[in-house]
FIGUPA-826608 format. One record per residue (C-alpha): x, y, z. Coordinates in steps of 0.25 Angstrom, whole numbers, padded with zeros to 4 digits, always signed. Example, Ala and Ser with C-alpha at 12.3 -4.5 7.8 and 13.67 -1.06 7.14 Angstrom:
+0049-0018+0031+0055-0004+0029
This chain:
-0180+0026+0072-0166+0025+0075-0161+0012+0070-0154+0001+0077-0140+0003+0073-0134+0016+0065-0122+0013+0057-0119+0017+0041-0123+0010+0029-0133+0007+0021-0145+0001+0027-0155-0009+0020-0168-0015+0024-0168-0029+0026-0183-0032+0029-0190-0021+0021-0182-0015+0010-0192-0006+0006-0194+0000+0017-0181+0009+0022-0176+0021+0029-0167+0031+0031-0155+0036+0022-0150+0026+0012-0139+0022+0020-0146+0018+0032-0162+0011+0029-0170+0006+0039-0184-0002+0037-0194-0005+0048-0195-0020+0052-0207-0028+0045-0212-0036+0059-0208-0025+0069-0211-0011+0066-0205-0004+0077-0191-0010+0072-0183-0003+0063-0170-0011+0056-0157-0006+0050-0149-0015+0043-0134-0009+0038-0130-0016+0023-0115-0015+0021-0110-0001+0016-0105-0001+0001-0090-0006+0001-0080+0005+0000-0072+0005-0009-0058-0002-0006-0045+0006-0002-0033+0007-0009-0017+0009-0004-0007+0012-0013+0008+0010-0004+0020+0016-0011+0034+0009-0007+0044+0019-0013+0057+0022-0012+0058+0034-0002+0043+0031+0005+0033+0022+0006+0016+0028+0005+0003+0022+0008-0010+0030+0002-0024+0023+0004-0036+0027-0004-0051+0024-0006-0056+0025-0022-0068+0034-0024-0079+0031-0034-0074+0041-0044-0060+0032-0045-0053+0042-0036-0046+0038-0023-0047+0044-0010-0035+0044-0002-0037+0040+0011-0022+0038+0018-0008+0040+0014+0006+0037+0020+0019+0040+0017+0031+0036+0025+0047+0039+0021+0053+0028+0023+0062+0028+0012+0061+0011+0007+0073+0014-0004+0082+0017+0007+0094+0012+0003+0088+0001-0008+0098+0011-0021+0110+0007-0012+0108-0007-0007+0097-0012-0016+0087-0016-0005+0078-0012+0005+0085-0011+0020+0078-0019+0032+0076-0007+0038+0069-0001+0028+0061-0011+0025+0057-0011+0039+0052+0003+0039+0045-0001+0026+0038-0014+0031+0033-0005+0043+0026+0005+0033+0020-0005+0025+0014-0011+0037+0007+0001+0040+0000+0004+0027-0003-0010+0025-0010-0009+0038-0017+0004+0033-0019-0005+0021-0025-0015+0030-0034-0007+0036-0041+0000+0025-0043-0014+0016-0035-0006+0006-0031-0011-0008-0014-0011-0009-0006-0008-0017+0010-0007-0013+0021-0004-0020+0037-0002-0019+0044+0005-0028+0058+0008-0032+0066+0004-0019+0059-0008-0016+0059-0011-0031+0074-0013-0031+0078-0016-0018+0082-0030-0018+0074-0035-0005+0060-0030-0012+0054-0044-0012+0056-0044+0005+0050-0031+0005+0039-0032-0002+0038-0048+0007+0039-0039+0019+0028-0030+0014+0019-0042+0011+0022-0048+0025+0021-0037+0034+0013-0028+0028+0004-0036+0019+0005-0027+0009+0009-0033-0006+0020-0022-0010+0023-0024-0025+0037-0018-0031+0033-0010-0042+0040-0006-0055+0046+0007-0058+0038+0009-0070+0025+0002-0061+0028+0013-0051+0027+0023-0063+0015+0018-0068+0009+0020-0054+0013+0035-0052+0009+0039-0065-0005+0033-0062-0004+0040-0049+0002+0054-0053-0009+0054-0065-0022+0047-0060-0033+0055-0069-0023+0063-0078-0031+0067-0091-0029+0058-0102-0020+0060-0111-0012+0070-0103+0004+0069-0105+0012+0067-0091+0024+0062-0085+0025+0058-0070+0039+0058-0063+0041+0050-0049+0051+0052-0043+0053+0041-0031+0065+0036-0022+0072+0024-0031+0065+0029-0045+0058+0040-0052+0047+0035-0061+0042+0042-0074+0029+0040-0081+0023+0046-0095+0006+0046-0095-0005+0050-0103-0015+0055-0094-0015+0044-0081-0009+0033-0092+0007+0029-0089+0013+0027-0103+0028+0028-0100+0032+0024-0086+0048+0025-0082+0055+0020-0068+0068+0027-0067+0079+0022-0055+0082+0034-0049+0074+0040-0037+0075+0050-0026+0080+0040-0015+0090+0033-0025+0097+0044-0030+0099+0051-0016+0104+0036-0012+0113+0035-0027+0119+0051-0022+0118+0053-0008+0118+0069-0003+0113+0070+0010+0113+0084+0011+0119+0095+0000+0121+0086-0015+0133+0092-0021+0132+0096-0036+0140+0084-0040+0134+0073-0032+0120+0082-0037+0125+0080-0053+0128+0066-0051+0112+0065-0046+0107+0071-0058+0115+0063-0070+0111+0051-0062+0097+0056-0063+0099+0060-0078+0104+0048-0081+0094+0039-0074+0084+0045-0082+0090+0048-0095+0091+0031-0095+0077+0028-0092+0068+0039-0097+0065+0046-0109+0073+0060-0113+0060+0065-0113+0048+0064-0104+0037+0072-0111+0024+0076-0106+0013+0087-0102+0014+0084-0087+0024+0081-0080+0023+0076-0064+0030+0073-0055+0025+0063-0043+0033+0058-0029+0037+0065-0016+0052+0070-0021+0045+0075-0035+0034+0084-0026+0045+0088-0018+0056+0092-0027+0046+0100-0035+0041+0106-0025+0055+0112-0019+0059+0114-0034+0046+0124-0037+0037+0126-0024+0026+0119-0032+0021+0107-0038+0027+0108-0051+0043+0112-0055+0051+0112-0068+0065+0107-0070+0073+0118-0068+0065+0119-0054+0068+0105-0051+0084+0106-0056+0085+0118-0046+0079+0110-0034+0090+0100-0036+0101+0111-0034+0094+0116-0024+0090+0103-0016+0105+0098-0018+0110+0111-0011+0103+0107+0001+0105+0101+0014+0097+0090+0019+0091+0097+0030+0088+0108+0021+0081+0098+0011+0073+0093+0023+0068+0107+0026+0061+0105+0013+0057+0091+0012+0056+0079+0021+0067+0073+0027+0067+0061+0018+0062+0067+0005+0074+0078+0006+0084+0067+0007+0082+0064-0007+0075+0076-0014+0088+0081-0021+0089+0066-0029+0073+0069-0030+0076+0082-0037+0088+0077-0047+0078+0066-0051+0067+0074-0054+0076+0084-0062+0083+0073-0069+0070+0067-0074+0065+0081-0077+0076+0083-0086+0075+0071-0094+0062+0071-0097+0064+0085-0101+0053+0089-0091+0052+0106-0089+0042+0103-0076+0035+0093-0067+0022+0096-0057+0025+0087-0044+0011+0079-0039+0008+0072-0028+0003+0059-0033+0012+0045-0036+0012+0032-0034+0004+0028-0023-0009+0037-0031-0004+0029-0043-0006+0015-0035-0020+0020-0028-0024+0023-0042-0020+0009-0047-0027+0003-0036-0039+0011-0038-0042+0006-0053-0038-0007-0050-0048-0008-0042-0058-0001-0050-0056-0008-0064-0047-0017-0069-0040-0005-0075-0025-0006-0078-0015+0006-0082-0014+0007-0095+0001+0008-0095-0001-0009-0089-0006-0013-0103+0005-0003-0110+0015-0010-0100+0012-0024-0104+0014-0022-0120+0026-0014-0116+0031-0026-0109+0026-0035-0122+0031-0027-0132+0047-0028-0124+0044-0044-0126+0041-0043-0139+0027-0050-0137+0017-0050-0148+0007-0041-0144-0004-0042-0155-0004-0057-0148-0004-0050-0135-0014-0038-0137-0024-0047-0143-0023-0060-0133-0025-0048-0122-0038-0043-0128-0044-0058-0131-0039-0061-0115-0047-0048-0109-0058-0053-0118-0059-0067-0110-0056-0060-0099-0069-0050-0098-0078-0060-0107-0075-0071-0095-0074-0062-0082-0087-0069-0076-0080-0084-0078-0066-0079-0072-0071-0067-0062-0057-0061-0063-0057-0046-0058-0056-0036-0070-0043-0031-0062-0035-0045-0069-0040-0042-0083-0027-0031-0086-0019-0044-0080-0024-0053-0091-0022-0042-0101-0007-0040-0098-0004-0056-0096-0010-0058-0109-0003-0046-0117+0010-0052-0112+0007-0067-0110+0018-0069-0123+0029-0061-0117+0036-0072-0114+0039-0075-0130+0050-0065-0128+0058-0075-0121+0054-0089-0126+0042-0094-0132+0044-0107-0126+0037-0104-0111+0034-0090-0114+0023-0089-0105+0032-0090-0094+0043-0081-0100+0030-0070-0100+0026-0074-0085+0041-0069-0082+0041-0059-0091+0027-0051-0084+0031-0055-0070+0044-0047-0072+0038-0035-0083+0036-0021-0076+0021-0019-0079+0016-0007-0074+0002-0008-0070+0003-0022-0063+0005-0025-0050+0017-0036-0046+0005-0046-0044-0004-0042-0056+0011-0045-0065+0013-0059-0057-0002-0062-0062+0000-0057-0077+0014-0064-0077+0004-0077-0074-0006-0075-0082+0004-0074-0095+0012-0087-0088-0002-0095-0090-0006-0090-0106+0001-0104-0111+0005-0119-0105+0002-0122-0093-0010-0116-0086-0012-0110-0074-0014-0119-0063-0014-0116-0048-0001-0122-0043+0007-0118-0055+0022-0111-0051+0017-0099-0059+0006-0098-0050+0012-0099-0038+0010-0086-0028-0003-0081-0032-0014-0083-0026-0027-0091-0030-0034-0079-0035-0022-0076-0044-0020-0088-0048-0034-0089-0053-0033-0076-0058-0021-0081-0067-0027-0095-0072-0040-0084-0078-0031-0076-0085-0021-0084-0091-0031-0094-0094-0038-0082-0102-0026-0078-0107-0021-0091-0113-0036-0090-0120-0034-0076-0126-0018-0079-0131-0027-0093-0137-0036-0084-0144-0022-0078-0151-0014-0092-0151-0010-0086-0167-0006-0072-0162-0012-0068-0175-0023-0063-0168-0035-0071-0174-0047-0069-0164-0053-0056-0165-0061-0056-0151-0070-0068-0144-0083-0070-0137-0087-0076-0125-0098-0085-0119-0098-0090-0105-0107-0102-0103-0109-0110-0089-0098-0121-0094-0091-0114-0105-0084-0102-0113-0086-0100-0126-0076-0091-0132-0080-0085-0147-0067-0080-0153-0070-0070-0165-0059-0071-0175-0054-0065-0187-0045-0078-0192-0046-0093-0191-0042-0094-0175-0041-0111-0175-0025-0109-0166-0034-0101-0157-0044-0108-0154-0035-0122-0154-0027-0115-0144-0038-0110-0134-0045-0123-0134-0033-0128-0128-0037-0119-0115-0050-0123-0114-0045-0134-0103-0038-0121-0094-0051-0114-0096-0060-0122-0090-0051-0126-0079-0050-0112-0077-0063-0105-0079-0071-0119-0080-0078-0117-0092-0077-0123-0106-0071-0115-0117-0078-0115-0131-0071-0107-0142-0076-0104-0155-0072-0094-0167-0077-0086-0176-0071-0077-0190-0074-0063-0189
C-alpha cells in the first residue's frame, strides 16, 4: 500500500509499536479502528554533525575551507576558497592597512561569512602577520564583526605556528622527529615536533611579500641588490633561531615553499644546493618570464620566496626539505574538530603556560598542585556547576598561573596576573579563551566576582557565570594550599540536596587551610547555592 506522503527518515509507529513495516528507515503500522487505513509518521533524522570553517587572513591572500567531521575523527572537506588579494599590501612600508585594501578584504569576508551562514558552520577566523602589525588592526577586525559577522581574531606568531604544525602533522606517528617551515608574506614560522606534538614553536619577521617590499626588483634582481636579500635573510634568522634545527623530517608547508621547490627540483622534495641554484636562476629572470611559470602574483614575490627558504635552510643546517600541501587552515579545522570532540587541549598549551610561569618566576609546586586540587573540584562537581568539559583546560591554565603577578608586587598581584595573561602569547588559546583565564586568575583573592564589576565588563552572561564557577573553584583549590607547602594530598567529595561536603586527605596538620577555605564558604553558596562542609583526615 503506498503510503500517504513519501519523504526520508526514520518512521515510528505511534498507535501500535509492535506492529511495523517496511525498511527500518521508513515503518508503517495498520490503524487500530480503521483497517483499511495505513499511517506513516516521519521522526526527525539523527542530527548531523556540525560544520566547521577554518578562514585564513594572511599576508599575500585570504582562504576559506568548510568541512563536515566524520565518525572515525577525520574531516571531509566540503568547500574551499582562495582569493589573492594581497591584505599586507603596503602594511611593511606604512605600518597599516590601506582603505582600499581593506575594502577588498571586507568584501571577501562577506562572502565566506555568508557561506558560513548558510551551512550553520562553526568559525574560526584568523589574521596573521599583516594585520598583526598594521596599526589600524582593531578597525579591521570592527569592520569584520560589523559587516561580516564573523569574529576575526589576530593571532601570534608562535599561535600561528602552533596551528600549522597541528595541520602539517595531524596523525604523524608518535615519537617521530620533524621540523615544519612556513613560509608566509610578513613572517616565516618554524616548529620542532614529536610526532603531531609542537615542542619548540618560533615566529620569524621576515616573509615573502616583506622582503620583496624591503628590496623591490620588479624584474631582473641584480647580484648586488640579490646579496643584500640573502644577509638580510641570514641575519634575520641567525638572531632568532637556533644554529641548528635538527630532525628526521623536514617539511616545508605554504604556497611559495610548494612552488620554489617544485621549480628548484620538478618534485615534491629539493635540497639546498637545488634551492641556492633556483635563487640565481629566478633572480636572472624577467617578470613576464617568471609569470610563465607561476601565477601573476605569486611570481612577484617568488625570488624573496626563494632567498628565505635558502637562508633558513642554511641556518638550520638542513641538506633537504619535502614541500606538502597542508598548513594553517588544516591546522585550525583540526583544532576545531577536537574542540568539539573533547575538551582536548594541545599539549604544547599546558607546556606554554609553565613556560610563561617559569619567565615570572612563579612557584610552580604551589602552581602544579593547586591545578590538580582545582581539576579535582572541577570533575567532582560537574553535575552542581554543568560547565562544558571544553572550560576545564581554562581553569587549569588560570590556576597554574593565578600567582604570576608576585613578579611585579605582592600587594594586588591578582590583578598584576590578570594583565600579565591578557597580554602573554599562549599558544593554544584563543583571544576570548585568554581574556577568560586572565579573569578567572583576577578572581582567585579579594573581591569576588560579582556581575557589574569593571573586570567584568564586556562579557556576556554565560561568561560571566562561566567565570564566577571557576575563580570560585579556583580560590578553593589555592585555599587547599594557603601554606604552599603542599599539605593535603587529595580530597573527596559528597553532594547532598543542601550541601558540599568536601573530605581533604592530608599528610600534615592542614589548620591555615582549612581556616582559609571556610572564609569562602559565603561565595560558595552564593555561587553554587550550597553549603560547604570541610573536614580532614591524617594519611
Amino acid at each position: 500500500m503506498t503510503p500517504p506522503f513519501q519523504k526520508p527518515g526514520v518512521y515510528q509507529n505511534r498507535l501500535s509499536p509492535d506492529v511495523t513495516f517496511g525498511s527500518p528507515a521508513r515503518k508503517g503500522w495498520w490503524h487500530p479502528n480503521n483497517p483499511c487505513k495505513f499511517e506513516w509518521l516521519m521522526a526527525p533524522a539523527p542530527e548531523s554533525p556540525p560544520v566547521l570553517a577554518a578562514i585564513d587572513v594572511g599576508t599575500n591572500a585570504v582562504r576559506l575551507e568548510l568541512a563536515r567531521p566524520l565518525p572515525d575523527g577525520s574531516l571531509e572537506i566540503l568547500h574551499q576558497e582562495r582569493d589573492p588579494l594581497r591584505p599586507g599590501e603596503g602594511v611593511f612600508k606604512t605600518g597599516a592597512i590601506s582603505r582600499e585594501v581593506a575594502d577588498r578584504l571586507m568584501s571577501t569576508l562577506r562572502r565566506y561569512g555568508a557561506l558560513c551562514h548558510r551551512f550553520h558552520a562553526r568559525v574560526r577566523a584568523v589574521a596573521t602577520s599583516a594585520v598583526r602589525e598594521a596599526k589600524n588592526r582593531d578597525e579591521i577586525v570592527r569592520r569584520a564583526r560589523r559587516e561580516a559577522g564573523l569574529d576575526l581574531e589576530v593571532v601570534s606568531g608562535r599561535e600561528e605556528a602552533r596551528l600549522i604544525c597541528l595541520g602539517v602533522l595531524s596523525g604523524m606517528p608518535a615519537g617521530q622527529r620533524s621540523l615544519v617551515i612556513d613560509i608566509g608574506g610578513g613572517s616565516t614560522e618554524v616548529a620542532t615536533a614529536s610526532g603531531d606534538r609542537p615542542e619548540q614553536l618560533w615566529s620569524v619577521a621576515i616573509g615573502a611579500v616583506r622582503l620583496s617590499e624591503l628590496f623591490p626588483a620588479p624584474g631582473r634582481v641584480k647580484a648586488r641588490r640579490l646579496a643584500l636579500m640573502r644577509t638580510f635573510a641570514e641575519e634575520a634568522f641567525r638572531d632568532a633561531l637556533p644554529s641548528r634545527l635538527p630532525a628526521r623530517r623536514v617539511l616545508g608547508s605554504s604556497g611559495t615553499i610548494q612552488a620554489v621547490v617544485t621549480f628548484a627540483a620538478g618534485s615534491s622534495q629539493a635540497t639546498l644546493r637545488q634551492v641556492s641554484h633556483a635563487v640565481d636562476e629566478l633572480a636572472d629572470m624577467t617578470l613576464e618570464e617568471r609569470r610563465r611559470r607561476f601565477d601573476s602574483r605569486r611570481a612577484e614575490i617568488v625570488v624573496a620566496g626563494a632567498v628565505i627558504l635558502e637562508a633558513v635552510m642554511a641556518h638550520g643546517g638542513l641538506r633537504s626539505l619535502a614541500a606538502v600541501d597542508r598548513g594553517l587552515r588544516d591546522g585550525l579545522l583540526i583544532d576545531l574538530n577536537r574542540r568539539a570532540r573533547t575538551a582536548m587541549r594541545d599539549p604544547s598549551l599546558l607546556e606554554g603556560a609553565l613556560a610563561l610561569g617559569r619567565r615570572f618566576g612563579f612557584d610552580e609546586p604551589h602552581g602544579r598542585h593547586t591545578a590538580r586540587l582545582a581539576l579535582l573540584l572541577f570533575d567532582g562537581l560537574a553535575q552542581l556547576h554543568r560547565l562544558p568539559a571544553s572550560s576545564r583546560p581554562l581553569l587549569e591554565v588560570a590556576t597554574l598561573l593565578h600567582d604570576i603577578g608576585n613578579a611585579v608586587s605582592y600587594q594586588r598581584h591578582h590583578k598584576h596576573s590578570f594583565y600579565l595573561i591578557q597580554n602573554a602569547d599562549l599558544p593554544g588559546l584563543t583571544d576570548h579563551e585568554r581574556a577568560l583565564v586572565a579573569r578567572i586568575a583576577r578572581f582567585h583573592r579579594r573581591g569576588p566576582p560579582e556581575p557589574g564589576h569593571v573586570d567584568l565588563a564586556g562579557l556576556g552572561n554565560a561568561d560571566v557565570q562561566l567565570v564566577r564557577k571557576l575563580s570560585t573553584l579556583l580560590r578553593l583549590a589555592d585555599s587547599f594550599d594557603r601554606s604552599h607547602h603542599q599539605p593535603v594530598r587529595s580530597l573527596r567529595l559528597q553532594l547532598s540536596r543542601g550541601a558540599v561536603a568536601v573530605a581533604l586527605r592530608a599528610r600534615a596538620p592542614c589548620d591555615l587551610e582549612l581556616w582559609d577555605a571556610a572564609n569562602e564558604a559565603p561565595l560558595f553558596r552564593s555561587v553554587f547555592h550550597r553549603r560547604l562542609e570541610l573536614s580532614a583526615a591524617r594519611r
